[in-house]
SERO-4910 file (N, C-alpha, C, O; in steps of 0.05 Angstrom, whole numbers):
BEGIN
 pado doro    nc1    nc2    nc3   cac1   cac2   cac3    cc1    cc2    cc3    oc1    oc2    oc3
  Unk    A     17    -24      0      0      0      0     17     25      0      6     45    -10
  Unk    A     39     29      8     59     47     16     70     48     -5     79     71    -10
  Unk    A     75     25    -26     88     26    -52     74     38    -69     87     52    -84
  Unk    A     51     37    -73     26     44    -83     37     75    -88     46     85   -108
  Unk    A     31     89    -53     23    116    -50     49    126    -63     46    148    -75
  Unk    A     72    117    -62     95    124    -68     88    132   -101     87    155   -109
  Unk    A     84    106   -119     83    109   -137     62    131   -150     71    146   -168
  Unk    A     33    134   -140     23    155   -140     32    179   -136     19    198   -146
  Unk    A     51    182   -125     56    218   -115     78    221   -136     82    243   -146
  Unk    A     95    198   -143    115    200   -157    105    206   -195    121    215   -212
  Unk    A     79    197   -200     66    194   -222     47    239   -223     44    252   -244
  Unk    A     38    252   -191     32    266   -199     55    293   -195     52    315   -206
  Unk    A     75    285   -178     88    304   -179    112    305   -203    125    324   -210
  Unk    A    113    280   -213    135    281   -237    163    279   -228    183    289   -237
  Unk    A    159    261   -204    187    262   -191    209    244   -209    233    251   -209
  Unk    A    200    222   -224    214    204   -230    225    220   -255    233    203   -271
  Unk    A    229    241   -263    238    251   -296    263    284   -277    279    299   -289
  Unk    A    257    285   -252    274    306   -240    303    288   -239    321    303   -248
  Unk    A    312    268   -233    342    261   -237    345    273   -265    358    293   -269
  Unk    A    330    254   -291    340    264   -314    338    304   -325    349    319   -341
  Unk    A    318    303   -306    321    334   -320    345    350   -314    355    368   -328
  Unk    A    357    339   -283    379    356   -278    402    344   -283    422    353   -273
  Unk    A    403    325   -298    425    312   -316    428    337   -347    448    349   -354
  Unk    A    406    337   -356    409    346   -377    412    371   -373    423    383   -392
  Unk    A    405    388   -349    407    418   -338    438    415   -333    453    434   -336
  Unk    A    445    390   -324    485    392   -311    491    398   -340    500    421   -343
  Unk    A    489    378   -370    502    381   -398    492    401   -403    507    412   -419
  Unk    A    473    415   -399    475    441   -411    496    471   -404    505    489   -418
  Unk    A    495    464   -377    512    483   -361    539    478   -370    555    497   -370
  Unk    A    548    449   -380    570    442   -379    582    449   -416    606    451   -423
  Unk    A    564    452   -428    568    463   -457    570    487   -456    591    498   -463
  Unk    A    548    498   -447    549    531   -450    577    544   -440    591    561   -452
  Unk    A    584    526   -409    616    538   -401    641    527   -415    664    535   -414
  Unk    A    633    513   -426    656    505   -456    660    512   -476    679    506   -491
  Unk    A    629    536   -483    628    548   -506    641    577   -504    652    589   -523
  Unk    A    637    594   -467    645    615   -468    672    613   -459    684    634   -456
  Unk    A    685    585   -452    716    582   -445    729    592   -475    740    613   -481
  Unk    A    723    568   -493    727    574   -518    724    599   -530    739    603   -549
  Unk    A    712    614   -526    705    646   -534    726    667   -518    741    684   -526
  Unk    A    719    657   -497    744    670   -481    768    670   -483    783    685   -471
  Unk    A    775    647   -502    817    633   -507    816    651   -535    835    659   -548
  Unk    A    792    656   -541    795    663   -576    802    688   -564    826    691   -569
  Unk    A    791    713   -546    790    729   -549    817    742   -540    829    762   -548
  Unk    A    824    726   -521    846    729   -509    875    726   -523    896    735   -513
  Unk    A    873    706   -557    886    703   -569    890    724   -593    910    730   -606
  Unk    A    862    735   -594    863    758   -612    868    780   -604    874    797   -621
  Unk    A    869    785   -577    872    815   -574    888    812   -553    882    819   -530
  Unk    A    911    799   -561    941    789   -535    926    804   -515    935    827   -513
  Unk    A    903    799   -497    905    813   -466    885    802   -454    865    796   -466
  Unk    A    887    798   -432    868    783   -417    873    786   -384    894    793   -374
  Unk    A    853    781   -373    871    776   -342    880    756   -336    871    736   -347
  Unk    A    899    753   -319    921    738   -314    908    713   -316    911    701   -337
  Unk    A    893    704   -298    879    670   -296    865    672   -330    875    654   -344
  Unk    A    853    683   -339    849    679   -372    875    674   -383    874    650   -389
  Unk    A    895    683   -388    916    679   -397    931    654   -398    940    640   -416
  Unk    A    931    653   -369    943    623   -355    925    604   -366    935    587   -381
  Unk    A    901    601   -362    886    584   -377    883    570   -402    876    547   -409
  Unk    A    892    600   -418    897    596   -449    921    590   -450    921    570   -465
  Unk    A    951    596   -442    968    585   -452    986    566   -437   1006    556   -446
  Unk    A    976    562   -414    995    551   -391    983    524   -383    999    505   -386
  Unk    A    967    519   -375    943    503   -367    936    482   -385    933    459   -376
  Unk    A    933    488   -418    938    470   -435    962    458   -437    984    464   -446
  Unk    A    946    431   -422    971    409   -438    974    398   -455    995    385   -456
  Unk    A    951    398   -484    948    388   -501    954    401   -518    952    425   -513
  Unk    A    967    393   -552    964    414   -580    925    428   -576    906    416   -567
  Unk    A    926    458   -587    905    462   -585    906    472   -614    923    465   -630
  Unk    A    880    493   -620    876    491   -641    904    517   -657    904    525   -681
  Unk    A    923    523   -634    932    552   -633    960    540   -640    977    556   -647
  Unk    A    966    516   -638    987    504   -644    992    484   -666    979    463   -663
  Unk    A   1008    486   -692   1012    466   -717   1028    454   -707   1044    463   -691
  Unk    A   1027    427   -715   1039    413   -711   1060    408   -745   1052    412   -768
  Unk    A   1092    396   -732   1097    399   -760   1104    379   -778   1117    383   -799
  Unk    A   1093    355   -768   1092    334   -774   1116    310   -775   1116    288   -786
  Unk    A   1137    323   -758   1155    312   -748   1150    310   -716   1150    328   -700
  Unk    A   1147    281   -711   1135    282   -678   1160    285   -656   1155    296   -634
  Unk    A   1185    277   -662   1202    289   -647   1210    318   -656   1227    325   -639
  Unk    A   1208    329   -665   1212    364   -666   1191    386   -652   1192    408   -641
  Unk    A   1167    361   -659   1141    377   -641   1142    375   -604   1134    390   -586
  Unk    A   1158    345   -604   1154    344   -578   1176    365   -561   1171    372   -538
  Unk    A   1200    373   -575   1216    392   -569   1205    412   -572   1200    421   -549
  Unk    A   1196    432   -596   1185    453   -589   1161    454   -585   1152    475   -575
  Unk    A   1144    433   -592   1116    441   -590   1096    446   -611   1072    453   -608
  Unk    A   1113    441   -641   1102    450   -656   1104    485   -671   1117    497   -654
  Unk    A   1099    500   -688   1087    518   -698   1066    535   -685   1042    531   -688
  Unk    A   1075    556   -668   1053    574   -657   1047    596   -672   1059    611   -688
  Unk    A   1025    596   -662   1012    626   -684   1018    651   -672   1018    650   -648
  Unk    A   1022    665   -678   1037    686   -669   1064    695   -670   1071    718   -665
  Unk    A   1077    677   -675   1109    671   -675   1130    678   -700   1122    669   -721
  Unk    A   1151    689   -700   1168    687   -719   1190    662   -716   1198    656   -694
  Unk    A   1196    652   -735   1212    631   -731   1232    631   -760   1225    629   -783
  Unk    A   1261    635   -749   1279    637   -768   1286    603   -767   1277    588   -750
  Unk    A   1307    594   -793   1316    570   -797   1340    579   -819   1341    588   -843
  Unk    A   1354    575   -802   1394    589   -818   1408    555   -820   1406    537   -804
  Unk    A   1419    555   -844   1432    542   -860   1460    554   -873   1457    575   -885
  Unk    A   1484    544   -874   1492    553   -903   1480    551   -928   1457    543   -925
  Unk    A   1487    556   -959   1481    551   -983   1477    519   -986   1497    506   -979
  Unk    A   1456    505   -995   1455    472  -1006   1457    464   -987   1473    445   -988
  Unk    A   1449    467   -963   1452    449   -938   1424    439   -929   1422    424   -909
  Unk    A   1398    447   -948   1381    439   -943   1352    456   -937   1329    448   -935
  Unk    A   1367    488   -934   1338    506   -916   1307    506   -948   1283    512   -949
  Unk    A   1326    498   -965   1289    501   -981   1277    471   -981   1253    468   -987
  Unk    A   1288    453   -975   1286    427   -978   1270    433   -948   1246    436   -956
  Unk    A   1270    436   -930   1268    432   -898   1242    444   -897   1222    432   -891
  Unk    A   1243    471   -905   1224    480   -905   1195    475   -917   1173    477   -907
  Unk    A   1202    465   -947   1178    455   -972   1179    429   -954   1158    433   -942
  Unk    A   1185    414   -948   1177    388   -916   1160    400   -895   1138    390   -892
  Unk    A   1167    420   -882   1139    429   -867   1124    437   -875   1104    433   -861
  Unk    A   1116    455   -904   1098    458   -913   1083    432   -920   1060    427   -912
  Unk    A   1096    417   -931   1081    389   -941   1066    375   -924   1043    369   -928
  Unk    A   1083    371   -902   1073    360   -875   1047    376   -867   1029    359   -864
  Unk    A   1040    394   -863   1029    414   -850    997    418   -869    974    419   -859
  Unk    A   1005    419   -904    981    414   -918    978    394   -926    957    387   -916
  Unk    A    986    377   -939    987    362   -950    981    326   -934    970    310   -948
  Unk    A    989    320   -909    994    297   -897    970    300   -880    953    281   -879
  Unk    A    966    332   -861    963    333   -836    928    349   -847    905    345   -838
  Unk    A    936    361   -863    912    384   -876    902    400   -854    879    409   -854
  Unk    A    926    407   -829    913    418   -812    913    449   -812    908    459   -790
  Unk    A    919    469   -835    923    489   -835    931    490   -864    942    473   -878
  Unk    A    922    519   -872    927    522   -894    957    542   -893    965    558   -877
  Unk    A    969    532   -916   1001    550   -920   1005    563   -943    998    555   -965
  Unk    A   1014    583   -938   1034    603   -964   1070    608   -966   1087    623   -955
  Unk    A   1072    589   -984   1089    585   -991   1115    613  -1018   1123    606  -1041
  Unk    A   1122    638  -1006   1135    646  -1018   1168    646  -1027   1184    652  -1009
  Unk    A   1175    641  -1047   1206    635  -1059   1207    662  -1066   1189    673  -1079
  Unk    A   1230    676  -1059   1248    696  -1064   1269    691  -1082   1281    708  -1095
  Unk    A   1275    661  -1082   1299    656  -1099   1293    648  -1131   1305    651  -1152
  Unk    A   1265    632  -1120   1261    610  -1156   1231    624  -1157   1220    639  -1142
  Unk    A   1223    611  -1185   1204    618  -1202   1182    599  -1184   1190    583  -1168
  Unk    A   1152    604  -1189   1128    595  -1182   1138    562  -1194   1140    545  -1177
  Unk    A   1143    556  -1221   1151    538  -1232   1169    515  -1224   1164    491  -1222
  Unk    A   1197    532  -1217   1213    516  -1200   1204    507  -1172   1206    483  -1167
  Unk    A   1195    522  -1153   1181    518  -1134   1162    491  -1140   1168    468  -1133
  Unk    A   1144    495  -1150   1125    467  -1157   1136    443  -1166   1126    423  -1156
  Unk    A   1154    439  -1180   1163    420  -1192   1185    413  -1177   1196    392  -1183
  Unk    A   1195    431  -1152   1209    415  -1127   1182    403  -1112   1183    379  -1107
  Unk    A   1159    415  -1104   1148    404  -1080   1138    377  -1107   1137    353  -1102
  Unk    A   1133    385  -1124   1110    355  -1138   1141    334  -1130   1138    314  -1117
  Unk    A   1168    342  -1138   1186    308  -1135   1184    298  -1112   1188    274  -1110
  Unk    A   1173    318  -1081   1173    309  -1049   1144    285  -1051   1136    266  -1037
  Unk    A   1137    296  -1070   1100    278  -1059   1101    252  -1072   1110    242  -1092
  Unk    A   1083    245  -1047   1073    210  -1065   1048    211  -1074   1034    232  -1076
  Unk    A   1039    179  -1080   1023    175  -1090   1000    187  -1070    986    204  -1080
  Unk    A    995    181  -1047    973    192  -1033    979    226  -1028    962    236  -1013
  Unk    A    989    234  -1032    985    261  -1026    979    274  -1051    995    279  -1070
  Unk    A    947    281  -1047    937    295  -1071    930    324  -1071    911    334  -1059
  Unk    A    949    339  -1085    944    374  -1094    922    381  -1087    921    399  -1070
  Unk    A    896    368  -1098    870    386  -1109    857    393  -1079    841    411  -1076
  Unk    A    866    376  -1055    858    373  -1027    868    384  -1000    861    384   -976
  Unk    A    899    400  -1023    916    409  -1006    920    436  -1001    933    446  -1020
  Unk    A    912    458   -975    903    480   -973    941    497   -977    952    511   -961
  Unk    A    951    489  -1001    980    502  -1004    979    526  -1024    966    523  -1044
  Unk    A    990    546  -1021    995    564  -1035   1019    569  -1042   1040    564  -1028
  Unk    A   1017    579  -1066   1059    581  -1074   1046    611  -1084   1022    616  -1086
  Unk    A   1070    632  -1091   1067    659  -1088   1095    676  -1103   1115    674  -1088
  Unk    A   1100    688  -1123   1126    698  -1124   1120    733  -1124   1126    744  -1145
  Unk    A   1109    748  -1104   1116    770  -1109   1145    783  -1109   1167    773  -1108
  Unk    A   1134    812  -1110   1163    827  -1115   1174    826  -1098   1162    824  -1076
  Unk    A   1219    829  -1098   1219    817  -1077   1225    849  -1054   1246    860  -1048
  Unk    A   1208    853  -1048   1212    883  -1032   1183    877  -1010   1161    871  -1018
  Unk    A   1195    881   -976   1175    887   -958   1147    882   -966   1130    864   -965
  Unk    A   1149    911   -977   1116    920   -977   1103    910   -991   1079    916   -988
  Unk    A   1108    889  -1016   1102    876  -1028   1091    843  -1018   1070    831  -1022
  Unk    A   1110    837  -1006   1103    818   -987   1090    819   -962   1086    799   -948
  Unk    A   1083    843   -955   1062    840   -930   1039    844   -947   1021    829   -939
  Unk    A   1034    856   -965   1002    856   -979    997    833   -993    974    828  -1001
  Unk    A   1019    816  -1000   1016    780  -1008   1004    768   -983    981    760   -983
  Unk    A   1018    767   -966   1008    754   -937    995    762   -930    979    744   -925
  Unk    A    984    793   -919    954    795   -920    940    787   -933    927    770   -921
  Unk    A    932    789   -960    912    776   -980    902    757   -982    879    750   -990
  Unk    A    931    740   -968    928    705   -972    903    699   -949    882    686   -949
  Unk    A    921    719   -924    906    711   -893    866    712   -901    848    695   -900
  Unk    A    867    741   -908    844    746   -916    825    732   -928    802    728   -922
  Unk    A    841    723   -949    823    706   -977    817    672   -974    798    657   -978
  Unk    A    847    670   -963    849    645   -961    852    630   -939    863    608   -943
  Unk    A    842    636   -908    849    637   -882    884    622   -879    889    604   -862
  Unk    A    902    631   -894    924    621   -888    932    626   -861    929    649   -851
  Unk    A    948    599   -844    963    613   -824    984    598   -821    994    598   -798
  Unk    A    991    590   -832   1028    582   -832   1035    599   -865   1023    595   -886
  Unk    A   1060    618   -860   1073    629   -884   1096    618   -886   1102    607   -865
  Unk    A   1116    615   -909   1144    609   -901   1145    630   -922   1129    640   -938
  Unk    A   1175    634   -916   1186    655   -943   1220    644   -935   1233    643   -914
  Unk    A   1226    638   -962   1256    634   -970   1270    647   -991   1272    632  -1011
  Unk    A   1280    666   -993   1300    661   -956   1307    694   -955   1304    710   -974
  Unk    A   1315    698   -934   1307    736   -919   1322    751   -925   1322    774   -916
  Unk    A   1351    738   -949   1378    759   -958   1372    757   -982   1389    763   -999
  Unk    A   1347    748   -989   1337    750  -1022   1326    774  -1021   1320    780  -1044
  Unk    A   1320    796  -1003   1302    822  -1002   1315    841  -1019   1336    853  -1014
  Unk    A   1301    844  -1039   1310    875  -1050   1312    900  -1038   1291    912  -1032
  Unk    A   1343    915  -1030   1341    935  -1006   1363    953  -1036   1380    946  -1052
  Unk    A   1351    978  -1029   1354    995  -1058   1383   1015  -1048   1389   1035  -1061
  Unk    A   1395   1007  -1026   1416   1024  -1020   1438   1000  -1004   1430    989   -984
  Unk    A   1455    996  -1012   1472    972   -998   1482    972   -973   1485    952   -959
  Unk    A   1490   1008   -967   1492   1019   -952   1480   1012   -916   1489   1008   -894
  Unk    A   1450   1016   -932   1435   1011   -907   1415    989   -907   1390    991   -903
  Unk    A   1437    958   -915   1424    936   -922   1417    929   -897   1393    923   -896
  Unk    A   1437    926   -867   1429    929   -833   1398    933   -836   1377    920   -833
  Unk    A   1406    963   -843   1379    980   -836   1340    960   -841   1320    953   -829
  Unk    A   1352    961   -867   1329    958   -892   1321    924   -874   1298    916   -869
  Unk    A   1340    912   -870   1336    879   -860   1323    882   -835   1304    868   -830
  Unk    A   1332    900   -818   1316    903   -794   1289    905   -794   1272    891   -784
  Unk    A   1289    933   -809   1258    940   -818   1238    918   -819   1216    913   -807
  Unk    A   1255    903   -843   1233    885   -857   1226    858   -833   1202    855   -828
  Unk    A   1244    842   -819   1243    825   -796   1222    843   -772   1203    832   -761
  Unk    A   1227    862   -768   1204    873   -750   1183    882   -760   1171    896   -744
  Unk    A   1175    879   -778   1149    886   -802   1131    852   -793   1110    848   -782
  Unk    A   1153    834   -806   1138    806   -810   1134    800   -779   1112    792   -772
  Unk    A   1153    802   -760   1139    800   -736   1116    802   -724   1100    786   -713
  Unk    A   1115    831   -729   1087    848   -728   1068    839   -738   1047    838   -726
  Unk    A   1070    830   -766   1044    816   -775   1044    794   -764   1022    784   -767
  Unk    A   1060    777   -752   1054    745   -745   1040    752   -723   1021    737   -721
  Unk    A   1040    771   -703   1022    780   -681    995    784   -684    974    775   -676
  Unk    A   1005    802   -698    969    818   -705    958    805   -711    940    795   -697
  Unk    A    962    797   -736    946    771   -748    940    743   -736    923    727   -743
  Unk    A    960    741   -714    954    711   -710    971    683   -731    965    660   -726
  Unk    A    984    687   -746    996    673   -758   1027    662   -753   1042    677   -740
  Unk    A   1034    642   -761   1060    629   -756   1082    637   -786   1078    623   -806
  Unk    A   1102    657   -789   1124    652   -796   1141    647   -800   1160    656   -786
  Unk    A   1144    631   -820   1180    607   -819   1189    631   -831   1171    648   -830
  Unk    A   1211    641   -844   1235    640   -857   1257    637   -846   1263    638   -822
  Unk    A   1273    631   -870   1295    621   -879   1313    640   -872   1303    661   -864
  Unk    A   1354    638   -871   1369    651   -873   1393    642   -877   1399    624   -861
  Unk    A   1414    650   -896   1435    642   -895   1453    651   -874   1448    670   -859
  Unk    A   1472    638   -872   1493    625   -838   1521    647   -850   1522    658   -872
  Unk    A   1535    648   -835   1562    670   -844   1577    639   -850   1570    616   -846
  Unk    A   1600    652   -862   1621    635   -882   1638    618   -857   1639    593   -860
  Unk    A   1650    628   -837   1653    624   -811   1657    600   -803   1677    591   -793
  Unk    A   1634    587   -809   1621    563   -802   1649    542   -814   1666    530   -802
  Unk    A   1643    546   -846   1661    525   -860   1692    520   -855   1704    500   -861
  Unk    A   1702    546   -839   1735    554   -828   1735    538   -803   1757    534   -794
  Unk    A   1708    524   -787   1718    516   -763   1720    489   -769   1709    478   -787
  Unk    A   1739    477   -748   1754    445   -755   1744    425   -746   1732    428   -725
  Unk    A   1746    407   -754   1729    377   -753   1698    373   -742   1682    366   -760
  Unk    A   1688    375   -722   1663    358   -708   1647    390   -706   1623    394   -704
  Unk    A   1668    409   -706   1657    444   -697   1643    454   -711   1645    478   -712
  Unk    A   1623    442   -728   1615    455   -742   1584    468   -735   1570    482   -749
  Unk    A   1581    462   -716   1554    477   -708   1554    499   -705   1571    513   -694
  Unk    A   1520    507   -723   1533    550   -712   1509    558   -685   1491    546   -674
  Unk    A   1519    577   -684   1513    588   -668   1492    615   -671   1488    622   -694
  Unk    A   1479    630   -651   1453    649   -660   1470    673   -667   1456    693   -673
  Unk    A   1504    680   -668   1516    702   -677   1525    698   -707   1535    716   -720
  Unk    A   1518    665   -720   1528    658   -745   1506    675   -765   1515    679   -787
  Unk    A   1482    685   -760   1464    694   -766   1470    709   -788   1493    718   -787
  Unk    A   1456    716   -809   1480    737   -831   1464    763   -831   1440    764   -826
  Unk    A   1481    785   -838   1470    808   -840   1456    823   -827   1454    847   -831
  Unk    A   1443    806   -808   1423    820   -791   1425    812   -762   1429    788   -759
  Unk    A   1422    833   -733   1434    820   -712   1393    821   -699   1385    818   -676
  Unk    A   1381    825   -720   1355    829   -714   1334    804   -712   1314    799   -698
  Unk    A   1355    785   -738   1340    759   -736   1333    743   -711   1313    731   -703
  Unk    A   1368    749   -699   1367    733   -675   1351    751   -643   1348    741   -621
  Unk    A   1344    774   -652   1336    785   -635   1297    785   -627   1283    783   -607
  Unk    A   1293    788   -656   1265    782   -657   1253    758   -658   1229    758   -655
  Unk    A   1268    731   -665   1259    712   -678   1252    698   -648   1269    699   -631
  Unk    A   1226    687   -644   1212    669   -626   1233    652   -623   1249    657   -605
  Unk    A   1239    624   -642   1250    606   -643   1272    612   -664   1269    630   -681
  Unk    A   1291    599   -664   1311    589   -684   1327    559   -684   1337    546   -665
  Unk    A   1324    555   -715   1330    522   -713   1347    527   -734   1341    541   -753
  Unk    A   1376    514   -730   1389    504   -747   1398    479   -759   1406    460   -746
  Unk    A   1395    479   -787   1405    456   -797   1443    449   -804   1460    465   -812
  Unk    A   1445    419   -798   1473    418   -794   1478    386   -800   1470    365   -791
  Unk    A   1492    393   -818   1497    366   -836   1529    353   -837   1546    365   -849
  Unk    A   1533    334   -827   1562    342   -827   1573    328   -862   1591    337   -875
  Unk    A   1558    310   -868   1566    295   -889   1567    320   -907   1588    324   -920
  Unk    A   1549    335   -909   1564    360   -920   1582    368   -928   1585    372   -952
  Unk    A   1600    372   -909   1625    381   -906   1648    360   -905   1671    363   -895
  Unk    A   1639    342   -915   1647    312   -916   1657    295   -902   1671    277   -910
  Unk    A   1648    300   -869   1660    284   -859   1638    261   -853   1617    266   -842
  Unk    A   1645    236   -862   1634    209   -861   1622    195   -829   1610    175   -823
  Unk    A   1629    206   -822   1628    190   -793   1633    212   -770   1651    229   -768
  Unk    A   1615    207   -756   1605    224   -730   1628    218   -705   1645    201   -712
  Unk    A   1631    227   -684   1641    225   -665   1648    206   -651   1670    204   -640
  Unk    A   1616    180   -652   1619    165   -650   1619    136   -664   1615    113   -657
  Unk    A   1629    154   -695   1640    124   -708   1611    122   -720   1607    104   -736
  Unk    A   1595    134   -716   1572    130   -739   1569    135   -765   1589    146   -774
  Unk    A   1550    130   -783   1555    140   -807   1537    166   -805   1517    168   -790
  Unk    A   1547    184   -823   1529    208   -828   1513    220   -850   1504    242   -854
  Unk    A   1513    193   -863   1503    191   -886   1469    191   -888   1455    171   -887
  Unk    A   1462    214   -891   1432    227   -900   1422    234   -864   1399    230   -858
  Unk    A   1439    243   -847   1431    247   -819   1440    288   -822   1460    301   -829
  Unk    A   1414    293   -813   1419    317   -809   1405    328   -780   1381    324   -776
  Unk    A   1417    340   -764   1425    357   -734   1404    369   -734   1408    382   -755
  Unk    A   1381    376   -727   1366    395   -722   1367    415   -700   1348    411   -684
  Unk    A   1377    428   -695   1391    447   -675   1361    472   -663   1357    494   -673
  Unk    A   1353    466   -651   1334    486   -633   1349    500   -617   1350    492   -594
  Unk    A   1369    535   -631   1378    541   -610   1369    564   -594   1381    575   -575
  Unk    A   1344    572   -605   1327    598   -583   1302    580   -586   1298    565   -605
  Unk    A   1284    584   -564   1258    580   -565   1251    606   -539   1269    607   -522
  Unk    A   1235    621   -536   1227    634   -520   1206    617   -499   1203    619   -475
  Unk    A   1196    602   -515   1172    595   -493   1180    557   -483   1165    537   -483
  Unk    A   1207    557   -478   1207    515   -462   1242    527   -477   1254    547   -484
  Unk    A   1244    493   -476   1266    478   -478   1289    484   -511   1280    486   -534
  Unk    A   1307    485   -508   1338    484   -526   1342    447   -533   1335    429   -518
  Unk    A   1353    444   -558   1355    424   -556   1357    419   -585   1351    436   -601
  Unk    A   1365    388   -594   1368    379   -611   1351    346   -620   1347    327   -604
  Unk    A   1342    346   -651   1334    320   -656   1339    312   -689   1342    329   -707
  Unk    A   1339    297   -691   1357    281   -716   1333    280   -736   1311    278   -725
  Unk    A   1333    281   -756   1321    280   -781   1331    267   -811   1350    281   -819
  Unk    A   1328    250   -827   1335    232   -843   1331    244   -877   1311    243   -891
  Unk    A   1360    258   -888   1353    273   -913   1350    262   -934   1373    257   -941
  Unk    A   1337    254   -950   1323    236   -974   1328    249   -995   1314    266  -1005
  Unk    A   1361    236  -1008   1372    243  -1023   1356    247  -1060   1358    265  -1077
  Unk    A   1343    220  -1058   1319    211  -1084   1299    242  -1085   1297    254  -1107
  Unk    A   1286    250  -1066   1270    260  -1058   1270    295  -1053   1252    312  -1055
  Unk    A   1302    297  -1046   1311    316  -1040   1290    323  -1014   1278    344  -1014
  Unk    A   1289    313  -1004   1265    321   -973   1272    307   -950   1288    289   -949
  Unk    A   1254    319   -923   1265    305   -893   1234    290   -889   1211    298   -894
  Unk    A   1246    266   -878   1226    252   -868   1243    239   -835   1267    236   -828
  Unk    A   1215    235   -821   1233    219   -793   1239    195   -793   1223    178   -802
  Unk    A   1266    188   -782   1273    169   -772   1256    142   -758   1255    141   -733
  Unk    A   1247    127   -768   1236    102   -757   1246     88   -723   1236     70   -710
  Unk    A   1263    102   -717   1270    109   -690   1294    127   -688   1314    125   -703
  Unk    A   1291    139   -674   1308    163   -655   1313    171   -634   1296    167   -616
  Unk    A   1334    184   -629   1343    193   -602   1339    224   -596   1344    241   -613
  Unk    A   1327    231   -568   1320    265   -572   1345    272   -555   1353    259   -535
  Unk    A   1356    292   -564   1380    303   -535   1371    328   -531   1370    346   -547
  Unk    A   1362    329   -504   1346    351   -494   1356    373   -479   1359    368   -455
  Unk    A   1361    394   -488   1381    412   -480   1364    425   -449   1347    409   -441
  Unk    A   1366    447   -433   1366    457   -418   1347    478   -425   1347    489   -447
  Unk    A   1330    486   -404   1307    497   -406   1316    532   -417   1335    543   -407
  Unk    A   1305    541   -433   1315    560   -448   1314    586   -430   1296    586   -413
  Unk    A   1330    607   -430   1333    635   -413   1328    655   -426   1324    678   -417
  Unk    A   1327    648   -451   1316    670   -467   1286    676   -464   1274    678   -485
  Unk    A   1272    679   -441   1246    688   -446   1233    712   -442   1244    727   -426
  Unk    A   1209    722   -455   1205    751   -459   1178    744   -443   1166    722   -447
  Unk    A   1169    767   -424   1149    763   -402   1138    796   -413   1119    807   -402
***
């Protein structure tokens, strides 16, 4: 009889549908504050300012790639820096033929082409729209298909202001947000004089737009001669090998160098290894984590980097270069 009355009161008060209603009242609460978290990381990403716990939230707090971070399709390079951040300048110094357009047309590839997780603009300062294509078509295989791939190739003029209204355009038209440009001593600067000058300018220009905008730029740079004068195993450079400009190393988020020794012909590493198609990847600024180095496998057929089927990371020391 008691079961009865139970069920009666439960039949007119509607008790039996209040667990689920406040289930579905918890997922709602629980979307809506996921929708204005999310609104809140955007805004905070667009207009660099927030209060402190917003901030921390958005960039500290995440332990995961978010949507603010490319990945570059090398999983040991990502796990060292983290990937491609938006906002960021990121130089990559080479000598001549050591690899910086090869390295680079590899992250682009990776980045559209493999990962399709962002669209890229791809500008050459050195070669034609033509040459450009007909290096990235020898990198691709059979599964990686053009018509699907958010890549842009680009040859404007090679002067600044020319190239920020390319990369605007692109951003605009084409939501690009990874740019590369190779390589930054290809710039047309109309007085030789004040080539310093003119290089500065232009490196704190593209900065500026990687901020504002929100976008990630690579370029390229050639290494001082320097390098080739030092003896046997010494051949790593350093962030003063930098050429022409003491701006690169000043503005640039990250810098990675490439370092080949077979290059320079020496066959065998330090420890009696071979060095045949092994190239150094040298992370030697990062502002935001860790210095450090990881190995990458240069694909002579291919002229391109792909990773190693296993590898070793050597993890340098938490970086001091940071800007607060």
């Amino acid at each position: 009889m008691k079961d009865d009355k139970i069920d009666e009161l439960k039949k007119v008060f509607d008790l039996e549908e209040i667990p689920s209603k406040l289930k579905a009242s918890n997922k709602a609460q629980q979307k809506k504050a996921h929708q204005l978290s999310k609104r809140k990381m955007k805004e905070v990403i667009e207009n660099q300012a927030g209060r402190l716990d917003e901030v921390l939230a958005t960039f500290i707090d995440n332990k995961s790639p978010t949507e603010f971070d490319i990945p570059t399709g090398f999983p040991d390079l990502d796990k060292l820096m983290g990937g491609l951040r938006l906002g960021e300048l990121v130089v990559v110094g080479a000598r001549p033929s050591l690899g910086k357009t090869s390295f680079l047309l590899s992250l682009a590839r990776n980045i559209s082409f493999r990962q399709k997780s962002s669209a890229v603009l791809y500008i050459n300062l050195e070669s034609t729209l033509r040459q450009t294509a007909e290096r990235l078509a020898f990198m691709l295989k059979e599964k990686d298909k053009p018509k699907e791939a958010p890549f842009y190739i680009s040859a404007p003029e090679n002067c600044i202001e020319a190239i920020l209204d390319e990369i605007n355009t692109y951003i605009k038209d084409k939501g690009v947000k990874v740019v590369f440009i190779d390589y930054i001593q290809m710039l047309q600067i109309p007085d030789d004089n004040q080539r310093n000058r003119s290089l500065t300018t232009a490196i704190s220009a593209l900065k500026r737009l990687s901020r504002e905008k929100q976008v990630s730029v690579v370029l390229s740079s050639q290494l001082n001669r320097s390098i080739e004068l030092r003896s046997g195993y010494s051949k790593r450079p350093f962030l003063s090998d930098l050429r022409d400009s003491g701006s690169l190393e000043q503005e640039a988020d990250k810098v990675i160098f490439l370092n080949r020794l077979e290059y320079f012909g020496i066959t065998e590493d330090e420890n009696g290894d071979s060095t045949k198609g092994v190239v150094e990847i040298l992370l030697a600024k990062n502002r935001t984590g860790f210095s450090g180095e990881v190995s990458l496998k240069f694909v002579q057929e291919t002229v391109s980097f792909e990773s190693w089927p296993t590898s070793e990371n050597n993890w340098g020391e938490l970086n001091t270069d940071l800007v607060f």
